[in-house]
Structures are given as C-alpha cells and as structure tokens.
N, C-alpha and C positions, 0 to 999 in steps of 0.2 A: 792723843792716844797713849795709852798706859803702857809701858816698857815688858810687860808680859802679854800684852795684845798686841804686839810690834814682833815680840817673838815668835808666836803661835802665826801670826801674817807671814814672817818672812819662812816660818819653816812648811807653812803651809804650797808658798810659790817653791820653798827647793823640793819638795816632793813632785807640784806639778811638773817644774822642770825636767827633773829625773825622769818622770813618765815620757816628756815630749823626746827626751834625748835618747832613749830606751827607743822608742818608735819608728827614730830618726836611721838611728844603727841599724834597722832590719829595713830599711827603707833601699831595692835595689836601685834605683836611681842614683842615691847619695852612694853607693858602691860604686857605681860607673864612672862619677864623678872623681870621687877620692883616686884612684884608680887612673883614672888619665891625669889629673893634676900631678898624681907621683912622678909618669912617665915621661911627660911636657918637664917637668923639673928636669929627671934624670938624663934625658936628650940634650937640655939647654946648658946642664955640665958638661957632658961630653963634647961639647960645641964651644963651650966659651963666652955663651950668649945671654944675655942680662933680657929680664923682661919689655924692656924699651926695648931691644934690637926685635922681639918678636912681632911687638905690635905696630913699628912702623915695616915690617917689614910684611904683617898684613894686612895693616888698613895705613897707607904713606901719608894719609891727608888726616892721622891723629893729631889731636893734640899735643901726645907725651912723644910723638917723636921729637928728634933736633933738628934743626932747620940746618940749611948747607951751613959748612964750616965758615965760609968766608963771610956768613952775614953779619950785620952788626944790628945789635939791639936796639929797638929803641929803649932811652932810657924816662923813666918817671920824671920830670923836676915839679916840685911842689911851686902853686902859685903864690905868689910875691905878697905878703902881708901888704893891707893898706894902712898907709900912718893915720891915726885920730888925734883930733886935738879936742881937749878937754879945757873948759873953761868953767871954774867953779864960780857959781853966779852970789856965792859969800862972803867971798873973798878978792874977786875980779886973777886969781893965781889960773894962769894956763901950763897945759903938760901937752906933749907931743910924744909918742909912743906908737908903735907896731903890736906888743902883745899887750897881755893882762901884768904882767910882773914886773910892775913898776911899781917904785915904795911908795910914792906919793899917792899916786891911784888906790893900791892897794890901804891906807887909811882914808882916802874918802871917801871907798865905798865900803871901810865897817864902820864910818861916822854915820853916813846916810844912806847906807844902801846901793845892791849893785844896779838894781833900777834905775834908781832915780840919777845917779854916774851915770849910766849909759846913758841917758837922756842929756847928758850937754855933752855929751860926743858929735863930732862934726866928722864927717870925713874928706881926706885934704889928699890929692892925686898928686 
C-alpha cells in the first residue's frame, strides 16, 4: 500500500472513530456507567480501600483476592534438564551436556547440522 493510501485509510478510520465516540458520549447507559465508576472510586478513597479489597469482599472465592496470610505458596521449580551424550560417529569424540551451549556441540552442529547432531544424542538418566 502506497504511503498516501495508508493516509487517506488511517484518516478515514479516525473520522469513523470520532463518529462512534460522539455516539458513545450521548449514550445514557455509558452515563450511568461513568457516573457509578466515579462514585465506587470516590467511596473506596474515603475508605482506604484498594480494588482487591472490593472484590474479595464480594465475590471471597475470586481469584484476585489473597489467600489467609499464613498460607504459603506453592513455589514453581523448573524440571531437571536430562544429560545427553553425543557421540560423533567421525570422529568416535563423545560430549555429555544438559543444554545447547556447549562449544563443542555448538561446532558440530554448524559442521553438520542441528539435525543430523541431534541424531547421535542418546539420553543417559
């Protein structure tokens, strides 16, 4: 698309825009709306009260509430890399390794490829 048909596009969608947001403004519903949001704010200053206090305090079995103070999380632990052994069948040279970022790996597979490397990986428990 030609950089003045990009223009004429995007100023075409902020006209539409404009229309829909013009529409939106005479919309009483969205009045109602804005309208209790302001007041729901203005009460929850007067209160001291943060949006999580409101919503475990009406729905207790939300998500965003906090669970008792005293619980403890459980934590993520990542599973345990398994070591591969590499046996280059060129050379008869073996590597033992957990990740990718081994120096030696890392030249025999831009000699021959990460295919065909991965193909004399063994996995060793």
């Amino acid at each position: 698309m030609s950089l003045i048909n990009e223009y004429r596009a995007t100023e075409e969608a902020i006209k539409e825009l404009q229309a829909r947001l013009a529409n939106l403004s005479q919309d009483d519903k969205l009045k109602k709306e804005l309208e209790f949001e302001g007041k729901l704010r203005n009460l929850m200053g007067e209160y001291s009260k943060s949006l999580r206090d409101v919503i475990a305090l009406l729905d207790p079995e939300s998500k965003l509430s906090k669970g008792p103070r005293g619980a403890v999380k459980a934590v993520a632990t990542k599973r345990a890399r398994k070591v591969k052994q590499y046996k280059n069948p060129h050379n008869g040279e073996v590597i033992e390794t957990k990740g990718g970022n081994h120096k030696t790996l890392k030249e025999w597979k831009a000699n021959w490829g990460g295919d065909v490397v991965e193909s004399w990986a063994t996995l060793l428990d």
